[in-house]
N, C-alpha and C positions, 0 to 999 in steps of 0.2 A: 504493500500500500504506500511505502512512501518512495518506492521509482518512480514515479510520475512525475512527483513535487522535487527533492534530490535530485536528480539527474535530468529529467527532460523536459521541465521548467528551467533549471539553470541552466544546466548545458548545452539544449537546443532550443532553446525559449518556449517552452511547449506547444511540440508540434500536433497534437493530437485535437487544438482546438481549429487548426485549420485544415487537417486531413481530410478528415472526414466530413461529405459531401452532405451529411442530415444532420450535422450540430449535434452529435450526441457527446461528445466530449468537449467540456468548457470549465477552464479554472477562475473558482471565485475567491472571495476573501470570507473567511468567517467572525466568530463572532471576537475573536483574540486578533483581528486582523492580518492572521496566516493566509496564506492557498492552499488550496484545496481543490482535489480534481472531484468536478461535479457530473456523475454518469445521466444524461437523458435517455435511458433504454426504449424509451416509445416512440421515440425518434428514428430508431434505427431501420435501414433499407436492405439489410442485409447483403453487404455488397464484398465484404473481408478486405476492406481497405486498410479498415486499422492495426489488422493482422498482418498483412504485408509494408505498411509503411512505419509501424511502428519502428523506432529506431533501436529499443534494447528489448524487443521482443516482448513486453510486459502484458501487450494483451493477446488472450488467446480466444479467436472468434472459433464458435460452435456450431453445428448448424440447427438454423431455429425450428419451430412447429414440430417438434418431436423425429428429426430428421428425414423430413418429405422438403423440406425447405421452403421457399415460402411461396404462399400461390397469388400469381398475379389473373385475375379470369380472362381480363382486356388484352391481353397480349398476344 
């Protein structure tokens, strides 16, 4: 929990809030005025971007809907 904040906030100024194409990762301030990486999982498009761009591997994308993945009907 704290790679995000340690390492890819300081070191790459955290790259996970402009990766990913649906906002699901974005760092705030709390209530001690720290960062904090804030997960929007309802956001997510399932696309395993942040799986591949991550820089020190910290996240590890799943696949959703009980692994049928996900249904788009319109497509």
């Amino acid at each position: 929990t704290s790679v995000p904040i340690k390492v890819n906030l300081q070191t790459y100024a955290g790259p996970e809030a402009r990766f990913c194409p649906a906002g699901v990762y974005e760092f705030v301030k709390d209530e001690n005025d720290d960062d904090r990486l804030l997960i929007n999982a309802q956001n997510c498009v399932h696309c395993k971007t942040c799986d591949i761009k991550d820089p020190t591997q910290n996240i590890v994308w799943v696949t959703p809907e009980g692994g049928g993945g996900p249904n788009y009907p319109n497509m």
